[in-house]
N, CA, C, O and CB atoms as a CASP TS submission, in Angstrom:
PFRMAT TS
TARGET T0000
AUTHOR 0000-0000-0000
METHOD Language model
MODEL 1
PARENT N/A
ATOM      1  N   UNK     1     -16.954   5.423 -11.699  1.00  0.00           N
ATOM      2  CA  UNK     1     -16.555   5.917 -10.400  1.00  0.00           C
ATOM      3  C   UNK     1     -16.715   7.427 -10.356  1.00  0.00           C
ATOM      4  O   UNK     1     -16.495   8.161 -11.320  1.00  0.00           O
ATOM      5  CB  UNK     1     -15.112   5.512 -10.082  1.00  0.00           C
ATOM      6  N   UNK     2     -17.073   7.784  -9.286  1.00  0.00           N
ATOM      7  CA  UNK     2     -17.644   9.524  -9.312  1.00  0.00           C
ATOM      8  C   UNK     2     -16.294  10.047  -8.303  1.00  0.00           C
ATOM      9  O   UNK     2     -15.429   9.274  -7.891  1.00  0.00           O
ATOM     10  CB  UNK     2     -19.730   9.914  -8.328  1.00  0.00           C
ATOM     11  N   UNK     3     -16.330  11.301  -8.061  1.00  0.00           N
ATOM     12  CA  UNK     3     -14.858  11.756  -7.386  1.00  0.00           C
ATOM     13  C   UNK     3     -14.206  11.156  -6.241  1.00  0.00           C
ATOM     14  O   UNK     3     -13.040  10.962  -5.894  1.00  0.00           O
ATOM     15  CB  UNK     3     -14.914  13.063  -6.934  1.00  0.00           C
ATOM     16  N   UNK     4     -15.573  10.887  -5.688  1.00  0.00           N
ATOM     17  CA  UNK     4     -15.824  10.302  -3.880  1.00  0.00           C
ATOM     18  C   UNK     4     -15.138   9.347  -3.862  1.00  0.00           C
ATOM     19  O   UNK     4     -14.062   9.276  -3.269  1.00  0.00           O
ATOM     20  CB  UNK     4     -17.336   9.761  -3.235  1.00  0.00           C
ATOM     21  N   UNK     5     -15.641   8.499  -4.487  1.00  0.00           N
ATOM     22  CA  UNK     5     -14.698   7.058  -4.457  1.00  0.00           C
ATOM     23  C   UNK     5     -13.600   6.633  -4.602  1.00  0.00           C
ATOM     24  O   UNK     5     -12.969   5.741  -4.035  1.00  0.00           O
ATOM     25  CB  UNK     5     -14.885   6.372  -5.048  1.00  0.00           C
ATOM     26  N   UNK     6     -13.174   7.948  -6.150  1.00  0.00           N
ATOM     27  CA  UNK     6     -11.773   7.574  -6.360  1.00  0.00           C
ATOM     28  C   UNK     6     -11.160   8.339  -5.186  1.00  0.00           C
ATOM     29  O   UNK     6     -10.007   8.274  -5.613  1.00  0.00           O
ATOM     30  CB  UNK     6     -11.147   7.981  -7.873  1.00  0.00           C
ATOM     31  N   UNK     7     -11.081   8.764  -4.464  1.00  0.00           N
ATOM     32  CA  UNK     7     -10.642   9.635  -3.318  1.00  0.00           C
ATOM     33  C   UNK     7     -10.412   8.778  -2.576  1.00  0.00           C
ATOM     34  O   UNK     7      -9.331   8.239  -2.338  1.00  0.00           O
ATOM     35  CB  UNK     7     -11.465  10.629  -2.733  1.00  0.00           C
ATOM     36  N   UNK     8     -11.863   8.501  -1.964  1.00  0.00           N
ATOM     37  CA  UNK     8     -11.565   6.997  -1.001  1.00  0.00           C
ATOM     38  C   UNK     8     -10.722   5.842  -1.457  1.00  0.00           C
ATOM     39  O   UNK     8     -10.158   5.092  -0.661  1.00  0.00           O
ATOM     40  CB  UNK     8     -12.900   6.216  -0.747  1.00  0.00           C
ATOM     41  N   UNK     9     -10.664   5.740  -2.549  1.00  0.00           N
ATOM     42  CA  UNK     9      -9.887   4.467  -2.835  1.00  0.00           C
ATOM     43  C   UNK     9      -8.281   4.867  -3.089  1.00  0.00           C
ATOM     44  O   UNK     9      -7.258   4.193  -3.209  1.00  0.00           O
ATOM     45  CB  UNK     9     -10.569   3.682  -4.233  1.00  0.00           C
ATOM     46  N   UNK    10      -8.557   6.229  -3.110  1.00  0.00           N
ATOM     47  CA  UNK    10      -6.831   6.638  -3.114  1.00  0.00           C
ATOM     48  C   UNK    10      -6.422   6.755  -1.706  1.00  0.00           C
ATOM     49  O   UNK    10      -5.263   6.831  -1.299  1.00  0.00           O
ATOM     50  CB  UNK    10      -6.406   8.224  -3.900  1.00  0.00           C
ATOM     51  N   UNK    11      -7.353   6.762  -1.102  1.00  0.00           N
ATOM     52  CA  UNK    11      -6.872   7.202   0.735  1.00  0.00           C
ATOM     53  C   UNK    11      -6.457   5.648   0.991  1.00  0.00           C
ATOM     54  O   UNK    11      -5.438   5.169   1.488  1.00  0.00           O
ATOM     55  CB  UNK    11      -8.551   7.919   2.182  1.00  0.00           C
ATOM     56  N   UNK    12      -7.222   5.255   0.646  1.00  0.00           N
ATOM     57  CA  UNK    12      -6.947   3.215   1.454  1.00  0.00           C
ATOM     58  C   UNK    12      -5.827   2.993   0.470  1.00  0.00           C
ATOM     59  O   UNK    12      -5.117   2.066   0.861  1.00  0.00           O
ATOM     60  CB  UNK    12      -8.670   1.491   1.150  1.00  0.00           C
ATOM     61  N   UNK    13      -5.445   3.481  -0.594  1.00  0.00           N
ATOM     62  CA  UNK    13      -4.591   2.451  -0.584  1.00  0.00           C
ATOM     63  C   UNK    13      -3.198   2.789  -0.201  1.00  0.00           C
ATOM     64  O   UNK    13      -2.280   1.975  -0.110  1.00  0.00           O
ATOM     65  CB  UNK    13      -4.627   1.865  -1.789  1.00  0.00           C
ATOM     66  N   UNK    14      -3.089   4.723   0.125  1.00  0.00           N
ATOM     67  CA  UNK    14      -1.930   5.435   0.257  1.00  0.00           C
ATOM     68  C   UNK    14      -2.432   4.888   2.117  1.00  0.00           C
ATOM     69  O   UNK    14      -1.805   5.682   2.818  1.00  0.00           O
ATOM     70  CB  UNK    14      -1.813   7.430  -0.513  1.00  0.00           C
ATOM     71  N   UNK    15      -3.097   4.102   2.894  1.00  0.00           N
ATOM     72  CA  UNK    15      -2.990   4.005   4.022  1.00  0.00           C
ATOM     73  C   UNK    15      -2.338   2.675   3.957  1.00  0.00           C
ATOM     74  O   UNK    15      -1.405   2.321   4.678  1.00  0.00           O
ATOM     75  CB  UNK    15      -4.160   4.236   4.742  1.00  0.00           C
ATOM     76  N   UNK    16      -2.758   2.156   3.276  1.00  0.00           N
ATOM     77  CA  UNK    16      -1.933   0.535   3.010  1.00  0.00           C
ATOM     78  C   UNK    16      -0.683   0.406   3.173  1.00  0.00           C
ATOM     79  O   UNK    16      -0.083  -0.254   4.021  1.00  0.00           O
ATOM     80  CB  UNK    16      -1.966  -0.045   1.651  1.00  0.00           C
ATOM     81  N   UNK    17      -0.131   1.315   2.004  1.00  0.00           N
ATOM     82  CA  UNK    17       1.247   1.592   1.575  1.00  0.00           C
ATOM     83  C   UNK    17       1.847   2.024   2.690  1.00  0.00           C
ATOM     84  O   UNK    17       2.829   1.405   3.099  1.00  0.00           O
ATOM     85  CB  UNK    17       1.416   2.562   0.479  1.00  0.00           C
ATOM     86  N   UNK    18       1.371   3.151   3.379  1.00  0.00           N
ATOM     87  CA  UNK    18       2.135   3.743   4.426  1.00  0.00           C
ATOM     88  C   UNK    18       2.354   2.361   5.460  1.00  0.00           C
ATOM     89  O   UNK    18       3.464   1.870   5.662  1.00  0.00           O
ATOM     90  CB  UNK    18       1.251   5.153   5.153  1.00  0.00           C
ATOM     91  N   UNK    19       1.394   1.969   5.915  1.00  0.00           N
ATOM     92  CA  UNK    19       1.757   0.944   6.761  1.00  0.00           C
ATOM     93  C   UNK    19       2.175   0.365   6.304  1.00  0.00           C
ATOM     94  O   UNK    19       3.287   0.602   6.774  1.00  0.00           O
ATOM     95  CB  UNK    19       1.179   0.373   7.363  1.00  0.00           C
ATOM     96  N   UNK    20       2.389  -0.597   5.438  1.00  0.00           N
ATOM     97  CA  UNK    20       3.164  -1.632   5.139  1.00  0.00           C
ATOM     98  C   UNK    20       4.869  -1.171   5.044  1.00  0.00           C
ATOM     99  O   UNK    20       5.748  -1.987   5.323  1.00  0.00           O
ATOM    100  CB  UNK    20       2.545  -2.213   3.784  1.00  0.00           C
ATOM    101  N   UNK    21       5.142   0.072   4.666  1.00  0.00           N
ATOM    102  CA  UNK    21       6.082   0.754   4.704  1.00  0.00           C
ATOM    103  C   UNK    21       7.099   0.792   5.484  1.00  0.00           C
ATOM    104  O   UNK    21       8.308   0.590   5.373  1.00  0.00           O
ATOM    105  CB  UNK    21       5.757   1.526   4.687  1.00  0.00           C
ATOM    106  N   UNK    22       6.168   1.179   6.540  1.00  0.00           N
ATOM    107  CA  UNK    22       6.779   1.455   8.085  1.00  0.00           C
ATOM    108  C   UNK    22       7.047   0.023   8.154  1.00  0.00           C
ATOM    109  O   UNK    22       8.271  -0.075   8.227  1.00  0.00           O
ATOM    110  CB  UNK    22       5.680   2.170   9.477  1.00  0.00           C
ATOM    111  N   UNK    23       6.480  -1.217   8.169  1.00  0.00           N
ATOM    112  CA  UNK    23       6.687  -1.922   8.547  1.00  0.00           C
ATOM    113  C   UNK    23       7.630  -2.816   8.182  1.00  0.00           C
ATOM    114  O   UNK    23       8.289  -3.508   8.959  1.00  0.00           O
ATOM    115  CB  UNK    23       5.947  -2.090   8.678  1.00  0.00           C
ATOM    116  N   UNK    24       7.703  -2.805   6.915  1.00  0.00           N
ATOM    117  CA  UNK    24       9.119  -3.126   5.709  1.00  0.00           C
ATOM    118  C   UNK    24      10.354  -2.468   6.606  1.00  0.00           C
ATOM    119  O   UNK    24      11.048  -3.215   7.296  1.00  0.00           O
ATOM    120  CB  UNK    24       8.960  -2.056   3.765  1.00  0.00           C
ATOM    121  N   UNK    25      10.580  -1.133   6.567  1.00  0.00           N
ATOM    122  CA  UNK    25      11.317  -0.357   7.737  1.00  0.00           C
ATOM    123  C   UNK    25      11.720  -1.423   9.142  1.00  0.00           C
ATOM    124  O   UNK    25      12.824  -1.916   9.374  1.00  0.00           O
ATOM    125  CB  UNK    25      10.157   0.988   8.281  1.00  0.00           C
ATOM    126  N   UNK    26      10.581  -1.563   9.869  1.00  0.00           N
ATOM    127  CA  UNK    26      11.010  -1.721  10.973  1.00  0.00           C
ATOM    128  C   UNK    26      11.482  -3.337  11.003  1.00  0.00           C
ATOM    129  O   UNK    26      11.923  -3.929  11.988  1.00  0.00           O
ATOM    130  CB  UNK    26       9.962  -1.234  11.943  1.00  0.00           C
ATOM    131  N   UNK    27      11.292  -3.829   9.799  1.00  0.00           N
ATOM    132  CA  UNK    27      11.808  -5.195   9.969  1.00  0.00           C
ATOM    133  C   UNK    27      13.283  -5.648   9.253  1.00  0.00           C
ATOM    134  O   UNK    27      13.909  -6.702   9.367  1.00  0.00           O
ATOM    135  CB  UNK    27      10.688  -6.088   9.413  1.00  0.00           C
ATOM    136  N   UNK    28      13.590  -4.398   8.452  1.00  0.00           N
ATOM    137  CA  UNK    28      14.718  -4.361   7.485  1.00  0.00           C
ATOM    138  C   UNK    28      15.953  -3.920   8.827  1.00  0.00           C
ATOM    139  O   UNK    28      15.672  -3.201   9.786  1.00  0.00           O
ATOM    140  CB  UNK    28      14.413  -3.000   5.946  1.00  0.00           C
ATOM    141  N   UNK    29      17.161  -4.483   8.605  1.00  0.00           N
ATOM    142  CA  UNK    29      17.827  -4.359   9.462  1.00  0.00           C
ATOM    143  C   UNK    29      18.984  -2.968   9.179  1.00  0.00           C
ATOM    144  O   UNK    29      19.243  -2.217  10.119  1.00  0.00           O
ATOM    145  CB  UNK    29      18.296  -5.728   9.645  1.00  0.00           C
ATOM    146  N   UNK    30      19.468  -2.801   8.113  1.00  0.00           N
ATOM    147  CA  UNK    30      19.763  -1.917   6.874  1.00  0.00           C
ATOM    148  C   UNK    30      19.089  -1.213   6.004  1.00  0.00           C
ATOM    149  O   UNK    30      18.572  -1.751   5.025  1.00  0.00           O
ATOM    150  CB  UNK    30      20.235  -2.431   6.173  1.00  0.00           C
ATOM    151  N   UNK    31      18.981   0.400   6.301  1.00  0.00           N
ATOM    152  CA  UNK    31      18.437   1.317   5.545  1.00  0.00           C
ATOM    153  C   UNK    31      19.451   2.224   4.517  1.00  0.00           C
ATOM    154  O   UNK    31      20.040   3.264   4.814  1.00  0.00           O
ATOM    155  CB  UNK    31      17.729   2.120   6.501  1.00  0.00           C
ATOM    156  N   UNK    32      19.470   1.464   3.146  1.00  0.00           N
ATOM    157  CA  UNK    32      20.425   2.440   2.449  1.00  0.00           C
ATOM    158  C   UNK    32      18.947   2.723   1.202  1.00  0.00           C
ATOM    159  O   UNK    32      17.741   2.571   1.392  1.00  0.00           O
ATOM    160  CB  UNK    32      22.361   1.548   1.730  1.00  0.00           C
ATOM    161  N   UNK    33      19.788   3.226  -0.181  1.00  0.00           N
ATOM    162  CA  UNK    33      18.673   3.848  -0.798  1.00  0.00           C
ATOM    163  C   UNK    33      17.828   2.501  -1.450  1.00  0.00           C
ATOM    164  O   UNK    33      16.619   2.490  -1.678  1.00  0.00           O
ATOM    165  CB  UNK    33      19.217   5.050  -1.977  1.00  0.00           C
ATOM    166  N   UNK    34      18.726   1.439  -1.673  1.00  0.00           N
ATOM    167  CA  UNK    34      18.121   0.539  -2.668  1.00  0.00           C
ATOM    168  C   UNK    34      17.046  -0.119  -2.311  1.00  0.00           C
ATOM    169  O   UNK    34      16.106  -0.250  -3.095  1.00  0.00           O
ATOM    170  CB  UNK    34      18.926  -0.365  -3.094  1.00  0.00           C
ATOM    171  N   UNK    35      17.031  -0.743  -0.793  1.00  0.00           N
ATOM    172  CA  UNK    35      16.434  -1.096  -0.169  1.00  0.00           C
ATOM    173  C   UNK    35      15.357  -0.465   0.588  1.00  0.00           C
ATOM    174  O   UNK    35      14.377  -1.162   0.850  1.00  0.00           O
ATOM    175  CB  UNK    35      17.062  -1.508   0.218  1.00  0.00           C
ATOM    176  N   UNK    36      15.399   1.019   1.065  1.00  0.00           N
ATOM    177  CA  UNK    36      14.231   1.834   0.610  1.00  0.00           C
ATOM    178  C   UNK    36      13.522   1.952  -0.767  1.00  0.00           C
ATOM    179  O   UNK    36      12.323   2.216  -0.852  1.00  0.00           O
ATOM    180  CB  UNK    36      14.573   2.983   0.841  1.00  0.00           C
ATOM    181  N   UNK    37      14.310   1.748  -1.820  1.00  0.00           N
ATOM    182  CA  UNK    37      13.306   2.102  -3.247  1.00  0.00           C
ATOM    183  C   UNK    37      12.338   0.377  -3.564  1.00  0.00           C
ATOM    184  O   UNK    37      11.262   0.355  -4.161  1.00  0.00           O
ATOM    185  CB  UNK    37      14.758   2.617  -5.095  1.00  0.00           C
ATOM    186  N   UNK    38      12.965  -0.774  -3.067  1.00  0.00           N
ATOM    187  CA  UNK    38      12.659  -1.749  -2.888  1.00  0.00           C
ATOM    188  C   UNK    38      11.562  -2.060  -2.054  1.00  0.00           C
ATOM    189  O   UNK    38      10.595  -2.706  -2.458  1.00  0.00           O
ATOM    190  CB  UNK    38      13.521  -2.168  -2.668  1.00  0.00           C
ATOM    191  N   UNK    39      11.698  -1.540  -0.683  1.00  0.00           N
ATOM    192  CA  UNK    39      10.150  -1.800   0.441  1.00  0.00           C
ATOM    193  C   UNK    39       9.168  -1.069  -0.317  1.00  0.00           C
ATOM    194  O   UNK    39       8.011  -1.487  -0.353  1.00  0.00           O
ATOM    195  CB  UNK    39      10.165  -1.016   2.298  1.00  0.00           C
ATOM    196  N   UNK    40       9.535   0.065  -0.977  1.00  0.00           N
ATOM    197  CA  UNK    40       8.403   1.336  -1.369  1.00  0.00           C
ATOM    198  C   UNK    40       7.859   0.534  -2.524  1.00  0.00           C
ATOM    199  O   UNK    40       6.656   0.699  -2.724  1.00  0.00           O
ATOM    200  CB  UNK    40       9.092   3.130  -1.899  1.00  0.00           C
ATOM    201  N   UNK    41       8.435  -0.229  -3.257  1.00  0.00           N
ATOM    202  CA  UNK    41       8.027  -0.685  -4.625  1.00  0.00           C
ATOM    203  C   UNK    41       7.008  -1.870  -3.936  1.00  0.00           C
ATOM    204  O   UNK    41       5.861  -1.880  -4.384  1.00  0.00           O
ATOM    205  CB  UNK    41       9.474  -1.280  -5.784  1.00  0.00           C
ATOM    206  N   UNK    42       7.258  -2.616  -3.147  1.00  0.00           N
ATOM    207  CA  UNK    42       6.776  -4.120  -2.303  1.00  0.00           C
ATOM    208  C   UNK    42       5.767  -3.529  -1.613  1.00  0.00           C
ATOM    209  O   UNK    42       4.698  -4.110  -1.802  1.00  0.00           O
ATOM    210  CB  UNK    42       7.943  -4.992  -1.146  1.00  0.00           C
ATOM    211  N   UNK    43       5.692  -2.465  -0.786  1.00  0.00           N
ATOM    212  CA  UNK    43       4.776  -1.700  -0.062  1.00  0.00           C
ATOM    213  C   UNK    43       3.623  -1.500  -1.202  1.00  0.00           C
ATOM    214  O   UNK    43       2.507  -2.000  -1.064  1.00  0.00           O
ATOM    215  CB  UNK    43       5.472  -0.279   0.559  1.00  0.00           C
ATOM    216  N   UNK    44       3.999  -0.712  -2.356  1.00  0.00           N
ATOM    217  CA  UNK    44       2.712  -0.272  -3.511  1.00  0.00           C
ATOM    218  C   UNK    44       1.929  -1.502  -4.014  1.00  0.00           C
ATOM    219  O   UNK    44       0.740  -1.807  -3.918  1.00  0.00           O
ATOM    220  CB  UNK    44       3.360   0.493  -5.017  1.00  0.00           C
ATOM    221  N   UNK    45       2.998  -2.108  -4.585  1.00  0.00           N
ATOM    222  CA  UNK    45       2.054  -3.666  -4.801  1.00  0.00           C
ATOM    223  C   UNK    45       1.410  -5.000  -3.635  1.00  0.00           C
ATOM    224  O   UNK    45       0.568  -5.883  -3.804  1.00  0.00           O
ATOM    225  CB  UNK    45       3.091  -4.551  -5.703  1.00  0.00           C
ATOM    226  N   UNK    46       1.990  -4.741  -2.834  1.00  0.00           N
ATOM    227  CA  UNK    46       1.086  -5.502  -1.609  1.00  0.00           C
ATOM    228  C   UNK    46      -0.642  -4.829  -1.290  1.00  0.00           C
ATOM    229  O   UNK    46      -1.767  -5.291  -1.096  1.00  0.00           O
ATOM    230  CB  UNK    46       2.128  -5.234   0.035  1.00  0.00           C
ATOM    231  N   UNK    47       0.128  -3.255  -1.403  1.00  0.00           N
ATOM    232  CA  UNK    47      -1.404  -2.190  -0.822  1.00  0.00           C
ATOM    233  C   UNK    47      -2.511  -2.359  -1.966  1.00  0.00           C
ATOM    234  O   UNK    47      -3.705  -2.437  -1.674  1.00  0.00           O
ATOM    235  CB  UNK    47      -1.022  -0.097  -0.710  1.00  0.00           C
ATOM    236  N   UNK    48      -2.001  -2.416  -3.419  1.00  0.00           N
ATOM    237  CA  UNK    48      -2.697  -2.656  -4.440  1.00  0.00           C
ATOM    238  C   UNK    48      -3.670  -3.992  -4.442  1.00  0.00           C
ATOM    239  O   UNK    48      -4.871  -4.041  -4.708  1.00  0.00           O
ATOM    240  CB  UNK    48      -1.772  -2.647  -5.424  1.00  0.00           C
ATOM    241  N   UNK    49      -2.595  -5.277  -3.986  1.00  0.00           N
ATOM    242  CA  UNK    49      -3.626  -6.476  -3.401  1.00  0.00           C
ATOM    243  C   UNK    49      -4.473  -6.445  -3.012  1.00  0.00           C
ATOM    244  O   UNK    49      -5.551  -6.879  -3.417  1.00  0.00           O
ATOM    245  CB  UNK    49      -3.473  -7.117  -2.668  1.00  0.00           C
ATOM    246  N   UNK    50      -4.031  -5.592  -1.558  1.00  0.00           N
ATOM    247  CA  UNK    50      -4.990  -5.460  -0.399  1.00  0.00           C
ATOM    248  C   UNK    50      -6.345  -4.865  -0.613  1.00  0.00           C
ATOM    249  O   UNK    50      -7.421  -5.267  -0.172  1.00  0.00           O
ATOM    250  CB  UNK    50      -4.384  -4.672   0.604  1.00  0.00           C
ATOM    251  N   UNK    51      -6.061  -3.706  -1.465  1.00  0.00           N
ATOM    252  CA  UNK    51      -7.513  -3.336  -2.094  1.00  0.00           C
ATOM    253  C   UNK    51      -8.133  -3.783  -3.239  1.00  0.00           C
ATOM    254  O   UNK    51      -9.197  -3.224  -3.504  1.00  0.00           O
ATOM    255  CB  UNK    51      -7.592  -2.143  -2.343  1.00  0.00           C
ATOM    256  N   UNK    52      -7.917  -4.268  -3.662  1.00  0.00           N
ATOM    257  CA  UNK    52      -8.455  -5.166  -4.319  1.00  0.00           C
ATOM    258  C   UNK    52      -8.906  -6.759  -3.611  1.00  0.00           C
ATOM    259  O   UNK    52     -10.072  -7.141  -3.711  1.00  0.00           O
ATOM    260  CB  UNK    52      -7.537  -5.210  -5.338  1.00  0.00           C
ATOM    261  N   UNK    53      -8.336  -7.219  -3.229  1.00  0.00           N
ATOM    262  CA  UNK    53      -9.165  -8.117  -2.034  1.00  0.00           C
ATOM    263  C   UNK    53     -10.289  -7.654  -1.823  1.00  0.00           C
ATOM    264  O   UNK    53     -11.308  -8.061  -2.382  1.00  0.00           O
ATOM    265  CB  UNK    53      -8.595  -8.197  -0.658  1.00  0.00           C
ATOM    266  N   UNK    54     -10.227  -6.452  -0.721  1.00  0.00           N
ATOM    267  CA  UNK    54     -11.406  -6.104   0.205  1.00  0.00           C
ATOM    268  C   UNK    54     -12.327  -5.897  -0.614  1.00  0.00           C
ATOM    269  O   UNK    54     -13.452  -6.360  -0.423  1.00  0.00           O
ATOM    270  CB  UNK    54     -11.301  -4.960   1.129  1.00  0.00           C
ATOM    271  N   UNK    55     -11.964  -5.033  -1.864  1.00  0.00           N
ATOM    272  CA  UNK    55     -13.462  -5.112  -2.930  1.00  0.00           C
ATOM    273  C   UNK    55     -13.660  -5.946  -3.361  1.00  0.00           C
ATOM    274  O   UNK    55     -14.855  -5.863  -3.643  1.00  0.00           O
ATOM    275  CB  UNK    55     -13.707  -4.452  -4.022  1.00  0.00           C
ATOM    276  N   UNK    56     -13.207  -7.101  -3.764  1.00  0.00           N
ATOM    277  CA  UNK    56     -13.288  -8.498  -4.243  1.00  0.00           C
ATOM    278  C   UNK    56     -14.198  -8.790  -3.116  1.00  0.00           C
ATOM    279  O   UNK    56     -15.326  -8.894  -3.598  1.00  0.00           O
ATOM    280  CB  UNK    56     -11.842  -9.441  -4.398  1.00  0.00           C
ATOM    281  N   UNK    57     -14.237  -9.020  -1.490  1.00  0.00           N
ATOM    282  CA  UNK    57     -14.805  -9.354  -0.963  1.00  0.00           C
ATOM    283  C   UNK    57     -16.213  -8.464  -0.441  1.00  0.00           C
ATOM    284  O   UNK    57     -17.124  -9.130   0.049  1.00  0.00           O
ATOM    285  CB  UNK    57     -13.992  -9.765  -0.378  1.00  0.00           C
ATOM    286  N   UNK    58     -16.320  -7.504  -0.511  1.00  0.00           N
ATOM    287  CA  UNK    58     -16.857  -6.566  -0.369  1.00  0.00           C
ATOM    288  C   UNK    58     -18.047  -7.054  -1.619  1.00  0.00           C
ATOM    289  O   UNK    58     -19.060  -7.654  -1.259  1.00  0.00           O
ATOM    290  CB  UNK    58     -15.875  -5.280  -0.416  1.00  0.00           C
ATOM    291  N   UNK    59     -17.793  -6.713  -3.178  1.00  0.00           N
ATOM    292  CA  UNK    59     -18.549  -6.853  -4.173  1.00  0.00           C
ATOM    293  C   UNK    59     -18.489  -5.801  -4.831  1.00  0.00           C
ATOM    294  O   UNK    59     -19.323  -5.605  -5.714  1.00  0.00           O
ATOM    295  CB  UNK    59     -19.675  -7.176  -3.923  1.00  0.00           C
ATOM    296  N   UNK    60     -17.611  -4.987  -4.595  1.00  0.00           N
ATOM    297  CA  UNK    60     -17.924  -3.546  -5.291  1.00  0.00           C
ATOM    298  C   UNK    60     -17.298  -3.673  -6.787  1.00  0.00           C
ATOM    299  O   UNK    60     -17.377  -2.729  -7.572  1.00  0.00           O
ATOM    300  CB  UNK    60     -17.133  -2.131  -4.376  1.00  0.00           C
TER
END
């Protein structure tokens, strides 16, 4: 992997995370810390899937 890519592949997956984030958020009814450190942990490994999928499907 040359710089480019790992860049790009750090952007998609910190875009993943963010959304999924927010969205953990807006579906959680209760925001204390645990449950923030919990969506953030569920958020990283979902986004991690996700890219990996798309290159799985992709071929890269």
């Amino acid at each position: 992997m040359d710089r480019r890519t790992t860049l790009l592949a750090a952007t998609e997956f910190l875009a993943w995370w963010a959304a999924l984030a927010a969205l953990w958020l807006i579906l959680v009814t209760t925001v204390d810390t645990l449950e923030l450190a919990v969506g953030a942990g569920v958020a990283g490994v979902a986004a991690l899937a996700a890219v990996a999928a798309r290159r799985a499907v992709a071929g890269r």
